[in-house]
N, C-alpha and C positions, 0 to 999 in steps of 0.2 A: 472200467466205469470212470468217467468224467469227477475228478472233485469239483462237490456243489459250488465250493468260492470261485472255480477257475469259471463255472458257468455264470457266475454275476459280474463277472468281468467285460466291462462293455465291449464290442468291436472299433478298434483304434481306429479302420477305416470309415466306417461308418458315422463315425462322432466326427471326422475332420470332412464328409460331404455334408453334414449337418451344417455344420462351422461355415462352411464355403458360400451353402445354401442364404443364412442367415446374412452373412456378408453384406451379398448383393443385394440384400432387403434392404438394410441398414443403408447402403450405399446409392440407391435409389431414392430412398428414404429423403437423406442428408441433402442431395441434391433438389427436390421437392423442397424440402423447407430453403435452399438456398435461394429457388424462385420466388418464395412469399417472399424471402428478406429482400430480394431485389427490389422487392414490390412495395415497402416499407422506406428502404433507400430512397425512392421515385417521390416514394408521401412526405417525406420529410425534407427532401429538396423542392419541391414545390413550394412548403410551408414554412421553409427559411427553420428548419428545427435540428437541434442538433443531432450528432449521429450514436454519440455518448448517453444512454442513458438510464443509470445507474441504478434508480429502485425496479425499474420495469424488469432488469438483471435480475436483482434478488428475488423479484416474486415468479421469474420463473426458474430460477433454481430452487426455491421449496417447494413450488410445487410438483417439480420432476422428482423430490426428494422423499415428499410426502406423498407421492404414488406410487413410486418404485413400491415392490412385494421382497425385493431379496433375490436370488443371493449377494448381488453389486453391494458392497459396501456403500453408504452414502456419501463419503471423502473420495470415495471416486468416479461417482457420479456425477457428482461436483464439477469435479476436476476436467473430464469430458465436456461437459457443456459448457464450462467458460471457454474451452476449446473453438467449440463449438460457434458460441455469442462472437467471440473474437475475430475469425472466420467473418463471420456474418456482417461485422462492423465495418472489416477490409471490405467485402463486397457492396457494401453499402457506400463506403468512399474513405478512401485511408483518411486518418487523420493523425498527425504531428504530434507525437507526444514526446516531450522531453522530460531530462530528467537529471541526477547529477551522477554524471561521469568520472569512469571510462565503464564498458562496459565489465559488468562482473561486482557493482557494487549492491547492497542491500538494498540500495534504491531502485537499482538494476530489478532486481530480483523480486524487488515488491511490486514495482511493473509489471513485470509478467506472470507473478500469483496473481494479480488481480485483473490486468488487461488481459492476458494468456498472448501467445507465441507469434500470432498475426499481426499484434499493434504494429505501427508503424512508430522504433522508438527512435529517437537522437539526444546522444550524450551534449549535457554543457559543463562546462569547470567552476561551475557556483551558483549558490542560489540567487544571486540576483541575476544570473544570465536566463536562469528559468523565469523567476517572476517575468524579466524583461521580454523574454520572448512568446510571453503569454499574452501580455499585456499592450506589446506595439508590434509583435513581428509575426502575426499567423498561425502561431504552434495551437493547437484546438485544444490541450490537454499541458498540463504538468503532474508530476511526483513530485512530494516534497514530502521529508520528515519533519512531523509540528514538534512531536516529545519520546521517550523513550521510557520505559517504566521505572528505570533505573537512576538515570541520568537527569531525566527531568525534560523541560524545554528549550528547545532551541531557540534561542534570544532571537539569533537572527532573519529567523524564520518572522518571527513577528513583527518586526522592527520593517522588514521588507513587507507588509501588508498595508504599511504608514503609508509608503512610500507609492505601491505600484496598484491599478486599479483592475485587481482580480477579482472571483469567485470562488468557494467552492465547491465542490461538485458532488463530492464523496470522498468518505475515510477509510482507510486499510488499516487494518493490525494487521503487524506482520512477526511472527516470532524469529526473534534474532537469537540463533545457537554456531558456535562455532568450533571448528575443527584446525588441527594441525595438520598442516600440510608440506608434504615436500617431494623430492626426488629422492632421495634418499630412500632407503627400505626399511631401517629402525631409528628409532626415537635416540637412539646410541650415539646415530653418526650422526647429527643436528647439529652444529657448527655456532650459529645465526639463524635469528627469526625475527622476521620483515611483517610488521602490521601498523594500521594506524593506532594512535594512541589510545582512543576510546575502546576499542576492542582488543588492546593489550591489558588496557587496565579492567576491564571485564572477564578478562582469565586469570586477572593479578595473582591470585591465590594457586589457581592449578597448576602456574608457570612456576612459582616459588618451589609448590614441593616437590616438580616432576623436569623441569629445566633449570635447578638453582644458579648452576654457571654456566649456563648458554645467555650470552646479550641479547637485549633486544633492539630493533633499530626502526623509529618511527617513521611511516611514510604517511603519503597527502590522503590515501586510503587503501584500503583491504586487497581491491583490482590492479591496485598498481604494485602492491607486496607482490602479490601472485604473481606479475607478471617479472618481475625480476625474480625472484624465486626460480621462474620457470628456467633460468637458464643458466642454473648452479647445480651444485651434486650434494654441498652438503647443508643449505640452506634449508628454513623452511618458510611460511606466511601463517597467519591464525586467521581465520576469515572463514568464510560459507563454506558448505562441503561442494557446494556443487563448482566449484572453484578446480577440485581437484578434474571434475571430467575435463571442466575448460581447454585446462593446460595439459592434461595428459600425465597429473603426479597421484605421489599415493595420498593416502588418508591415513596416517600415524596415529590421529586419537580421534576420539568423536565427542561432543559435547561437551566442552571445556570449561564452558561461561560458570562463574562461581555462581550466578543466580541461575536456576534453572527457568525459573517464571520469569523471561527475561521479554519485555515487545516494542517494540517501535508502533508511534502510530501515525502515518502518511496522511497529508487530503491528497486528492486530485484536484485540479484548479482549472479553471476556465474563464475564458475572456468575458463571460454575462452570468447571468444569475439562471441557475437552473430552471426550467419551464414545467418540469413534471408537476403531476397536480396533485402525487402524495407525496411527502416529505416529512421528517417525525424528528429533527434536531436542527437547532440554528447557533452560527455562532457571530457574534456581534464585538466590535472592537469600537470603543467610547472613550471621552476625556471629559473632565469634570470643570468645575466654576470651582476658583479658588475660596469656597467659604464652607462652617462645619456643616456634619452630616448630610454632605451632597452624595456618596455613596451611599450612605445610609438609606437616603432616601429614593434611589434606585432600586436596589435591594426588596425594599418595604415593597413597593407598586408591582415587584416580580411576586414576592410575596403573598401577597394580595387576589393574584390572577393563580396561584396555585403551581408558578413555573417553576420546575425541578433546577437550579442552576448547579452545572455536575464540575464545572472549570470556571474558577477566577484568577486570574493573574493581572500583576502589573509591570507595565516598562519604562526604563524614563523615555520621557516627548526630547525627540531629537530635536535641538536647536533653542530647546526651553528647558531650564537648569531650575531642578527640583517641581517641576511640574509629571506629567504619569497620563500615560494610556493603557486603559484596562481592556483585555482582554476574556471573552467569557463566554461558554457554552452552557446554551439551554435546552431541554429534554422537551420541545414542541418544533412546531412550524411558525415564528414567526410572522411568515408570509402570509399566513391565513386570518378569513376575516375575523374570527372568535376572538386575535391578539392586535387588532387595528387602534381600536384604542389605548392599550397597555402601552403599546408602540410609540404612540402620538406622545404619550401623557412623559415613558421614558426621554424621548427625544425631547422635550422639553427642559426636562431636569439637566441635559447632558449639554456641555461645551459644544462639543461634535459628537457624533452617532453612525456607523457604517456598520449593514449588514452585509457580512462578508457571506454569505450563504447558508440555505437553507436546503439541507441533504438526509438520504438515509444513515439511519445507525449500521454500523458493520459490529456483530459478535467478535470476539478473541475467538480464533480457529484453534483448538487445540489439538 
C-alpha cells in the first residue's frame, strides 16, 4: 500500500506542462500589452510628450501590488514590472540616460533599480558632464546623487543647479550596503583593498577590526577598485555585491557599512519640467535681498499656506562673497493652482526664485 504523503506529492511532470502552459500565456500576454505600449509611444510622439514618466510608474506598480492575492512576494512583483515598464519605454523610443561613470558605480546601480535593464544608459566622468549633457546635448534623463543619509549633501550637486538649466523628474532612494571583494578565496590572503574614500570610510569600523594591517588605497570610485582588483590574486575592492558577478570574484564579507540604515537619494533630471498632472513634492532653489528677516519672511507665507518644508539648506552664491542660495524641498505640488499665489507672493520676497521641479515622492525600499 501506497504511503499517503508519497500520494500528496504532486507529479513533477505534470507541474512543469502546467509551468509551460502558463508560460505562453504570460508570453502572449507581454506581447499584447507591448502593442498597447506601442500605441502610447505613437500618442506621446504625436503630442511632443515625454517617454519618461514617473508617477504614471508608480501608480501602476501599487496597483499590480495591491491586486496581487499571493503567493508572489510583492518586492518581486515589483521587480518584474519595472522590468517590464522598462521594456516598454525602449519600445516606445530609447531615450539617453546618463549617469556618473564607469559602469558598476551606485549611480550605475540606482539606474537600473529604478529605470530596470532596457534603459538606454551612458557613462560620463562627472556631474557637470551629466548636468551638461542634459541640458545642451540631448541625453532625455540623468542620475545624480543629491545626499546620502550619512554623509549628508552633495555640494556639488547643487552648486551645478546654479549653473545649468535642468528639471527634476523624480527621486530614488537607493540603499547603499557594501561588500568585500576579491579573487582571493579568504579574507587571510587580502594583501590590499582598492575603494573610493567615501565608502572606505563607511566601513572605517569593520576594516579596523577585521583588516587591521591590510592598506587601503583610494581610487576615483568603487567600479574602477573592481576593475583593477579584477586582475590581481591577492587584492580586494569594498563596493556593491553585485560587483562581484561583474568581474567574476568572490564575496569575502557581506554588509560591512558600519551604519546599517545607510541610503543615498538620486533625482532623475530632465531637460523641461515634468507634464504629469499628479505630482505631490517640489523642490525650489532661491536667494534672498541683503536685509533682516528676508528668510524669515519666506518661511512665514510657507507657513501660512500649511507647506510641509521637509529640506533647507544653504550654499555660498558663486561669484558673490558671503551672499547664499537656499536650497529646499516642499511636501506639495507647487505647480498647482491651490499654491499660485503663495508662489507669486514667495517670488516676490526672493532676489531670484527657480523651480527646479515638481515630482512624485519615492518611499526608502527596505
Amino acid at each position: 500500500m501506497a504511503d499517503k504523503k508519497d500520494n500528496d506529492i504532486p507529479d513533477l511532470g505534470a507541474l512543469r506542462d502546467n509551468i509551460d502552459a502558463i508560460d505562453r500565456d504570460i508570453v502572449d500576454l507581454l506581447n499584447r500589452r507591448a502593442e498597447m505600449s506601442l500605441g502610447v509611444g505613437r500618442w506621446k510622439a504625436a503630442h511632443h510628450e515625454s517617454i519618461y514618466k514617473p508617477f504614471r510608474e508608480r501608480e501602476v506598480l501599487n496597483k499590480i501590488a495591491d491586486s496581487s492575492p499571493g503567493p508572489l512576494p510583492d518586492r518581486h512583483l515589483r521587480t518584474i514590472y519595472r522590468e517590464i515598464m522598462s521594456s516598454s519605454r525602449r519600445l516606445q523610443r530609447p531615450e539617453r540616460v546618463v549617469y556618473l561613470g564607469p559602469v558598476g558605480t551606485f549611480s550605475y546601480f540606482a539606474a537600473i533599480e529604478h529605470m530596470g535593464s532596457s534603459a538606454s544608459l551612458t557613462p560620463k566622468n562627472s556631474f557637470e558632464e551629466i548636468f551638461r549633457a542634459v541640458a545642451e546635448e540631448g541625453a532625455e534623463l540623468g542620475v545624480i546623487p543629491l545626499e546620502n543619509s550619512i554623509e549628508g549633501t552633495v555640494g556639488q550637486v547643487v552648486d551645478l543647479f546654479m549653473k545649468y538649466t535642468v528639471y527634476i523628474q523624480a527621486e530614488v532612494f537607493s540603499k547603499i550596503s557594501h561588500s568585500l571583494i576579491s579573487n582571493a578565496e579568504r579574507i587571510e590572503d587580502v594583501e590590499v583593498i582598492y575603494s573610493h574614500p567615501q565608502a572606505l570610510g563607511q566601513c572605517r569600523e569593520w576594516l579596523a577590526a577585521n583588516m587591521r594591517d591590510v592598506p587601503t588605497i583610494p581610487m576615483e570610485s568603487t567600479a574602477e577598485a573592481a576593475e583593477t582588483v579584477a586582475g590581481k590574486k591577492i587584492a580586494a575592492v569594498v563596493g556593491h555585491i553585485k560587483l562581484a558577478d561583474m568581474h567574476g570574484m568572490n564575496v569575502l564579507a557581506r554588509n560591512i557599512e558600519d551604519q546599517p540604515d545607510n541610503w543615498t537619494r538620486f533625482f532623475i533630471i530632465g531637460p523641461s519640467p515634468s507634464q504629469e498632472d499628479k505630482r505631490d513634492k517640489t523642490t525650489i532653489l532661491f536667494t534672498l535681498p541683503d536685509k533682516p528677516g528676508a528668510l524669515a519672511r519666506v518661511l512665514t507665507s510657507m507657513a501660512h499656506q500649511s507647506i510641509n518644508l521637509t529640506k533647507l539648506e544653504s550654499r555660498p552664491f558663486k561669484g558673490e562673497k558671503w551672499k547664499y542660495v537656499f536650497f529646499a524641498d516642499l511636501a506639495c505640488d507647487m505647480s498647482g493652482g491651490r499654491y499660485e499665489d503663495v508662489l507669486e507672493e514667495i517670488r516676490n520676497q526672493c532676489h531670484t526664485l527657480r523651480v527646479l521641479g515638481t515630482y512624485p515622492t519615492q518611499e526608502e525600499r527596505r
